[in-house]
Structures are given as C-alpha cells and as structure tokens.
C-alpha positions as CSV (number, residue, x, y, z in Angstrom):
1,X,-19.6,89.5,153.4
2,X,-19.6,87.8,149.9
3,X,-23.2,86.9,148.0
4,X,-23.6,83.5,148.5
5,X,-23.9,82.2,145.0
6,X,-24.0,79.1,142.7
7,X,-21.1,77.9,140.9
8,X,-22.5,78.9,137.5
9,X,-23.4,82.0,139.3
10,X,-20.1,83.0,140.3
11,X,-18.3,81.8,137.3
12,X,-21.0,84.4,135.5
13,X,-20.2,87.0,138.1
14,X,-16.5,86.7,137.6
15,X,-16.9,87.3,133.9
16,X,-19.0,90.7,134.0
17,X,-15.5,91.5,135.9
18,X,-13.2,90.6,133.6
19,X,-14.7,92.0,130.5
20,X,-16.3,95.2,132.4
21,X,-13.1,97.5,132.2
22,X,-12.8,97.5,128.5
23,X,-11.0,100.1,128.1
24,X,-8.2,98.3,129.3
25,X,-7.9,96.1,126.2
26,X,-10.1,97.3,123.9
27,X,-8.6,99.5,120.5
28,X,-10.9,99.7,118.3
29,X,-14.8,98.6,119.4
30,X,-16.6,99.1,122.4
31,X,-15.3,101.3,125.3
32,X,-17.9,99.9,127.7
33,X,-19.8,96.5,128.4
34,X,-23.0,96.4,126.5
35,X,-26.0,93.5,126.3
36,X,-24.5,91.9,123.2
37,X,-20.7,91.2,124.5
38,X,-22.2,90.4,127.9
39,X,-24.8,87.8,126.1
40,X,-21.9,86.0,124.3
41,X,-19.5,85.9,127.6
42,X,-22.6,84.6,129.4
43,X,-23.4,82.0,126.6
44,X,-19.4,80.5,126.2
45,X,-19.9,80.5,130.1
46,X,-22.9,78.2,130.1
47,X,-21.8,75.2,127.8
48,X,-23.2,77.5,125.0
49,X,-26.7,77.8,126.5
50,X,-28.2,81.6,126.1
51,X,-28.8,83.0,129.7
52,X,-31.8,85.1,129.6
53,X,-31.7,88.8,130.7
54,X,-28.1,88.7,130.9
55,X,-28.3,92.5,132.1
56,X,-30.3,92.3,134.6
57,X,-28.4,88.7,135.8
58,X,-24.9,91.0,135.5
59,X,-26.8,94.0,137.5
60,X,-28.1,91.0,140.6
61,X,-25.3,89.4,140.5
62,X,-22.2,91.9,140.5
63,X,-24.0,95.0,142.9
64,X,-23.2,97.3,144.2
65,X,-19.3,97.4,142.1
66,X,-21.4,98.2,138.9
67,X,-24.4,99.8,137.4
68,X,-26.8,99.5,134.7
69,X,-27.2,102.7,132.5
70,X,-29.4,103.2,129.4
71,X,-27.8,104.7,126.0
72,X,-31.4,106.3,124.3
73,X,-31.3,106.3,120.5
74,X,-34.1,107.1,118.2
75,X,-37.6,104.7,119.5
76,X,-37.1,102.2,122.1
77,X,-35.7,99.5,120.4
78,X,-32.8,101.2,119.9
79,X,-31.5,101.4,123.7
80,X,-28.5,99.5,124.5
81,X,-28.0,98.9,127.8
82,X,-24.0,99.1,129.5
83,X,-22.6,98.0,132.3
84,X,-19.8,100.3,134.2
85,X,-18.5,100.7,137.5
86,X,-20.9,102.7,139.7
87,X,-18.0,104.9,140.9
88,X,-14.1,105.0,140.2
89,X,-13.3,103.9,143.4
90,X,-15.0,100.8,142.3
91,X,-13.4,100.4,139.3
92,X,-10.5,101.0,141.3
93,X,-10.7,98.0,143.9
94,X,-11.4,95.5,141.1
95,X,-8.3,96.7,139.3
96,X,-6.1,96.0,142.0
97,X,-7.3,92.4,142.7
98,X,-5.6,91.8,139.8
99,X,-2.1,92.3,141.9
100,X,-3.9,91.6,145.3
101,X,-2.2,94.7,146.4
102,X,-3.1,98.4,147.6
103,X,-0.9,101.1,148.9
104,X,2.0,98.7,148.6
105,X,0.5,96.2,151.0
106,X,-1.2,93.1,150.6
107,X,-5.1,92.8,150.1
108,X,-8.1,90.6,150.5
109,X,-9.7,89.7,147.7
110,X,-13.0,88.1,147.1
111,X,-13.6,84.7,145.1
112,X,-15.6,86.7,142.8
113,X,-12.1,88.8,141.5
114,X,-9.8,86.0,142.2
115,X,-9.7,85.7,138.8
116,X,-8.5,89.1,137.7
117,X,-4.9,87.8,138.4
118,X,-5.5,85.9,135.3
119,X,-7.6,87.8,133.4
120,X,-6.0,88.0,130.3
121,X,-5.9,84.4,130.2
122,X,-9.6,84.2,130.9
123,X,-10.5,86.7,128.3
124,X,-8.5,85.0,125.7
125,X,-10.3,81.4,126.6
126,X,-13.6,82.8,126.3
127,X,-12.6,84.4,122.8
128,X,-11.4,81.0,121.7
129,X,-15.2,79.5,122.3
130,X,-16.7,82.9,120.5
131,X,-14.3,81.8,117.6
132,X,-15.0,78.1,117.5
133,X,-18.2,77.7,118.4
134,X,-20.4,80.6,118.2
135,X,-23.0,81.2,115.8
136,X,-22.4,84.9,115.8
137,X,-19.0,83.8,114.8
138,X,-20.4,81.8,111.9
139,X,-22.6,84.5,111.0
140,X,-20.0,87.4,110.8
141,X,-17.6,85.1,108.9
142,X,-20.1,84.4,106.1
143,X,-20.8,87.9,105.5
144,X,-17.5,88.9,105.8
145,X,-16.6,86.0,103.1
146,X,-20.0,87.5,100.8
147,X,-19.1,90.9,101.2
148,X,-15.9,91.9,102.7
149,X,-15.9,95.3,102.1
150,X,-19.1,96.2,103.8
151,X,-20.3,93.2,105.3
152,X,-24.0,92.7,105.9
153,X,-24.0,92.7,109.8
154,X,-22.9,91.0,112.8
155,X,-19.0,91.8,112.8
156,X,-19.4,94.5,115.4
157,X,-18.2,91.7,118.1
158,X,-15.4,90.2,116.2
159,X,-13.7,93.4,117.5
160,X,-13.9,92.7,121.0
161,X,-13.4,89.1,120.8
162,X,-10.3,89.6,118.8
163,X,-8.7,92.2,121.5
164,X,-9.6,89.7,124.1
165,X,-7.8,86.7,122.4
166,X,-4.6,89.2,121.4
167,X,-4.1,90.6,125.3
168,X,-3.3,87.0,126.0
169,X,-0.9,86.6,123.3
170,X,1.2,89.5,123.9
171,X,1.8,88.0,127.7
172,X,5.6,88.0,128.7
173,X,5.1,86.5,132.0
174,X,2.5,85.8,134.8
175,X,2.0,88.0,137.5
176,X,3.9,86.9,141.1
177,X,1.1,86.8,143.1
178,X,0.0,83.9,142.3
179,X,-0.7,80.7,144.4
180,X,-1.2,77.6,144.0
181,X,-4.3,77.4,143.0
182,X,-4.0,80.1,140.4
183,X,-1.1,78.2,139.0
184,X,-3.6,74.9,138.4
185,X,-5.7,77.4,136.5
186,X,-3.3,79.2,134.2
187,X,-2.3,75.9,133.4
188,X,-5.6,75.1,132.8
189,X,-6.4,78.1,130.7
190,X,-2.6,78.2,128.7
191,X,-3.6,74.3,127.8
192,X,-6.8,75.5,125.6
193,X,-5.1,78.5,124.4
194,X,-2.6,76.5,123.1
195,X,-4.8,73.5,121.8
196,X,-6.3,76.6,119.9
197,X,-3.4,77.2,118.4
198,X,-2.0,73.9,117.1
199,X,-5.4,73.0,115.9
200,X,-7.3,73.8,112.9
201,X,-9.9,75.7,115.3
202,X,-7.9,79.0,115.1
203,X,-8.8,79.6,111.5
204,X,-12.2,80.8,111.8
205,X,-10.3,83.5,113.3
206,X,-7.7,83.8,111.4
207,X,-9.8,83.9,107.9
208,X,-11.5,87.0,110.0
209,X,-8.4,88.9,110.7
210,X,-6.8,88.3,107.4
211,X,-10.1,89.6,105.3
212,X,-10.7,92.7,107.8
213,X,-7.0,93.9,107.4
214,X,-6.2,92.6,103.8
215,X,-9.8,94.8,102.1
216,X,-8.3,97.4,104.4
217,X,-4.9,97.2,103.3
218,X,-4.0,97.3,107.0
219,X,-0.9,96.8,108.8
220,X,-2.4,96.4,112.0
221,X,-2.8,92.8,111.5
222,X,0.9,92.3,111.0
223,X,2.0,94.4,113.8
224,X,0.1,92.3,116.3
225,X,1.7,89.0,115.0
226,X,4.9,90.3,115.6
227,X,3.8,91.8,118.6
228,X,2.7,88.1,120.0
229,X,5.4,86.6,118.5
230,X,8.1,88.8,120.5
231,X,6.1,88.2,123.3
232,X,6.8,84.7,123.0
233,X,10.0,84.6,122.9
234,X,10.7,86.9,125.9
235,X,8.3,84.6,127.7
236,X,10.7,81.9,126.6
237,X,13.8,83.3,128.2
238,X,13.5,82.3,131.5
239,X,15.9,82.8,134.8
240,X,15.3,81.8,138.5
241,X,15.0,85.5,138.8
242,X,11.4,85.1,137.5
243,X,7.8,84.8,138.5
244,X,6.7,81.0,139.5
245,X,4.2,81.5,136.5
246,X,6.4,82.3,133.6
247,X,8.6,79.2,134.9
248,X,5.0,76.9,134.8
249,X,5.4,74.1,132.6
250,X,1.8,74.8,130.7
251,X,2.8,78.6,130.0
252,X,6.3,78.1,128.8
253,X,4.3,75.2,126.0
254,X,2.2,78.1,125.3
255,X,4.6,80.2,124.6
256,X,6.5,77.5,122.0
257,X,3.2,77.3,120.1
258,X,2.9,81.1,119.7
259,X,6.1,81.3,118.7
260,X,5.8,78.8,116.1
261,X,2.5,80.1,115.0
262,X,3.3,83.6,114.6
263,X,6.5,83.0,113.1
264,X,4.2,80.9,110.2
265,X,1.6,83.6,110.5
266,X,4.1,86.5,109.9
267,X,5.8,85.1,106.8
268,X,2.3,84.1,105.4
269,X,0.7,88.0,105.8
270,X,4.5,88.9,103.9
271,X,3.8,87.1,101.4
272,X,0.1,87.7,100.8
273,X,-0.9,90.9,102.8
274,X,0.1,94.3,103.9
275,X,3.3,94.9,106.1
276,X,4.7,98.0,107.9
277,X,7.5,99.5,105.2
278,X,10.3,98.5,107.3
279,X,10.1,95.0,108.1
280,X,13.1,93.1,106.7
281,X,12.4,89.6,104.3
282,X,11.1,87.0,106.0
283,X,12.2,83.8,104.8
284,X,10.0,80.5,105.2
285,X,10.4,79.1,108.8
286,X,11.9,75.9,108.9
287,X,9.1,72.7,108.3
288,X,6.4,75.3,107.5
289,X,5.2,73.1,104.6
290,X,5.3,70.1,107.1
291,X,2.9,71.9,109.7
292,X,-0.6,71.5,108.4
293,X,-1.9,74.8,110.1
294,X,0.7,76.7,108.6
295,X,0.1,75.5,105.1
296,X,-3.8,76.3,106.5
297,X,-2.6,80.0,107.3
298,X,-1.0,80.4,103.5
299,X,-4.0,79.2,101.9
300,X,-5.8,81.5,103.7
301,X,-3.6,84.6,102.5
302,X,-3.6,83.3,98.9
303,X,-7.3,83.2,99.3
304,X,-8.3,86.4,99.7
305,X,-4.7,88.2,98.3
306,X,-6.8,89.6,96.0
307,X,-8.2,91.9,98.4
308,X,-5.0,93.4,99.5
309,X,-4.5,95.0,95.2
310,X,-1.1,95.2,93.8
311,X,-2.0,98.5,92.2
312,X,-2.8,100.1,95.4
313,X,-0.2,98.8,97.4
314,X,2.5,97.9,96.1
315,X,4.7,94.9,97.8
316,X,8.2,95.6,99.1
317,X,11.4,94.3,97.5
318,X,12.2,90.8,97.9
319,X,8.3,89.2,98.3
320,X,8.3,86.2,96.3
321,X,4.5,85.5,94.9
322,X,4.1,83.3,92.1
323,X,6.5,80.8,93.7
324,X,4.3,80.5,97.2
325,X,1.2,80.4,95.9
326,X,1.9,77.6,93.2
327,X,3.8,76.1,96.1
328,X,0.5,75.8,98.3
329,X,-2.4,76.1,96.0
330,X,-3.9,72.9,96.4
C-alpha cells in the first residue's frame, strides 16, 4: 500500500528517485546522492522555494527503498550526509520501473516511480531550472568567469547538473512502455527542453561548459556535442517499426532543435576550442549567422579562446580564426 502523500510531496518523492542512482548517469562528480544535489532538486521542485531538511524529508518520504548514511570527515561540520538504496534488491525494483518489466513479464509500478520511464527527461528539466534560475548557478558562473582555472567555490554541482541535462540529449527514442499519460508528459517535458534550447536561457550553461573544457584544453566537451547531435538525428529517422514515443510530435521537435543546436555548437568549439584529432572540417551550417543563439554560442567561444592557448595546443589544419572572429565580434 502506497504512502498517502501530497502532490508536492510526491512530486518530491519522485525526484529522490530519479536522481538517487547516480551512478547511472554521472562521469565525473558524485557517485551517490548527497544534501547539496538533493537541496537543489528539492528547490527547482518547489517554484524555487528551499525545502528545509531536505534529508530528513528524502529519508520520510522515500522509506523503506532508501537510507540515510553519514560520511565523517574531520569535526562535525564536515559530515555530508547521502542517500542510497538500503539494499540492492531495492535499487533493483526501482530500476525496472523504468521498463515496468521483471523476469520478462509485466509489473506494477507505484505513482511514486511512474516517472522513471521518463527519467532522463525529468533529470534534464530539472537541470534546465538549475541552469536558468539558480543562484548556485549564478554563483559558480561568476567564479568560474573570475577565476577559471581554480575557481573560488561552488562549481562542485555544475557536474551533476550537466550529466543530468546531457542524458537527455543523447536520447534516440522513448521507451515502449509508455501510455498515454506518459506521452502528455514527455511532451510536456521535450517542450521545455526544447524552449531551452532555442532560447537565450541555454547559455548560462553553455558559457559553463565552454570555460571548464577550453582552461582544460578538453575534448570532452566536443565529444558530447557530437554525441547529442547523432542522437538527434537517429531520433529523426523514424519508421512505423518504432516506439509511439519517438513517433510523438513534441519529441521529434526536440530532436530538430538539438540537431540544429549542436550542429552550431560543434562548428563553434572547432573554431574556438579543443577537438578530438580526427574530426574532419566543419564548415558553417547553413543560416548560422541568421540564428541569434548561434551567433550567442560563437561569441561565447571567441570569448574565452584565450583559454584554450595556441602554443599548447595547436589547432588542426583547415580551422579558420581570424575570419570568424572578425565575422562575429560585435
């Protein structure tokens, strides 16, 4: 028998879910749930209101599937609290509400991991509010922007947020076990991602990315775009073979902004940033200087190019710099 909760309550409950198995998206950050991820989840949750004692709310509200343990460091104000499964078969169950299957056969799940069908989707929304609107956001942007090679503080998050806006840009399809109500809310949830996208909003997290990976002189950067970007366009070649979701109106739009996006984004990082050795010239996508986020994007890149030194890395063959950056200095 399911908790009888609140809506707020259960929308709270059905994040701690979908961010709790972090492992499963997370490359470089936090392998479990701790008090700061779970605050800002909470926070984009509640209309950007802080919840207080979001760890003890997680620990009421999502018992007995998960646990609250205690990481000691040196004097008590340096224990961080995390969240886990309390046992594997736990972490097991909630894994396969995400296909609403077991053994092969079809399962009950409860409204509390109904969303896990979707939960790339839902990660990547809540990112999208981290990068718009949160002051952490603001925060770790300024110091990155003061000091981008060892920032002052508060970036330790961007890392999380980041991998749970990527997972839902490298979707291919939707899962087929979806009904009708979960197609009204991918809809719902491919709608903002995309709004992201096609707005000015996205560059908060953009400027991020492009300092982080340019100081570094990393690649990584690069690789996801094209990751996301031949995402998209395997989500956009659909048959009647395929899922009811990859065919939904709202995901297929999705996928024509990210294709668009990270077909701008791409050419901008080989123009101003670091590339893997063997990607091949990317010429400028057709209307690029016409699309005022992609202009956006290559000001960004010019911006801090500087970071990303010629005499350290040296750009492949065929990069034309002068001529873009007196193209779209402003």
């Amino acid at each position: 028998m399911e908790k009888p909760l609140s809506p707020l309550q259960l929308r709270l409950s059905q994040q701690v879910f979908l961010w709790v198995d972090m492992i499963d998206f997370v490359k470089v950050g936090r392998s479990e749930l701790d008090q700061e991820i779970l605050s800002i989840i909470f926070q984009a949750e509640n209309s950007g209101e802080e919840v207080f004692d979001s760890i003890d709310l997680a620990k009421r509200l999502c018992s007995p599937l998960i646990t609250l343990n205690v990481a000691k460091g040196k004097g008590a104000r340096n224990q961080r609290f995390k969240i886990s499964f309390i046992h594997h078969t736990a972490a097991q169950f909630v894994r396969q509400s995400a296909s609403r299957k077991a053994a092969n056969k079809a399962m009950a799940v409860p409204t509390i991991l109904r969303p896990q069908a979707l939960k790339a989707l839902y990660r990547g929304t809540t990112s999208v509010r981290y990068f718009e609107e949160s002051i952490k956001c603001t925060q770790a942007l300024d110091s990155l922007r003061s000091y981008p090679s060892q920032p002052l503080g508060g970036i330790d998050t961007y890392f999380e947020m980041a991998y749970g806006l990527w997972n839902a840009l490298f979707l291919e399809t939707l899962p087929d076990c979806l009904d009708d109500d979960d197609l009204v809310q991918a809809s719902i949830l491919c709608s903002k991602l995309t709004e992201f996208l096609l707005s000015r909003r996205c560059l908060r997290w953009v400027e991020m990315a492009i300092i982080i990976n340019y100081d570094g002189g990393f690649t990584n950067l690069f690789e996801n775009v094209i990751e996301a970007l031949c995402a998209a366009e395997k989500a956009l070649h659909v048959t009647n073979q395929d899922s009811m979701g990859k065919q939904l109106t709202a995901f297929q739009s999705y996928s024509i902004a990210r294709r668009q996006f990270f077909a701008d984004y791409a050419y901008v990082i080989f123009c101003t940033g670091p590339t893997i050795e063997e990607s091949r010239v990317l010429t400028e996508p057709d209307g690029f200087s016409n699309r005022p986020v992609a202009t956006d994007l290559m000001l960004l890149g010019q911006k801090w190019t500087h970071l990303y030194s010629l005499r350290r890395f040296p750009p492949p063959a065929g990069r034309i710099w002068g001529k873009r950056r007196d193209k779209y200095t402003r």
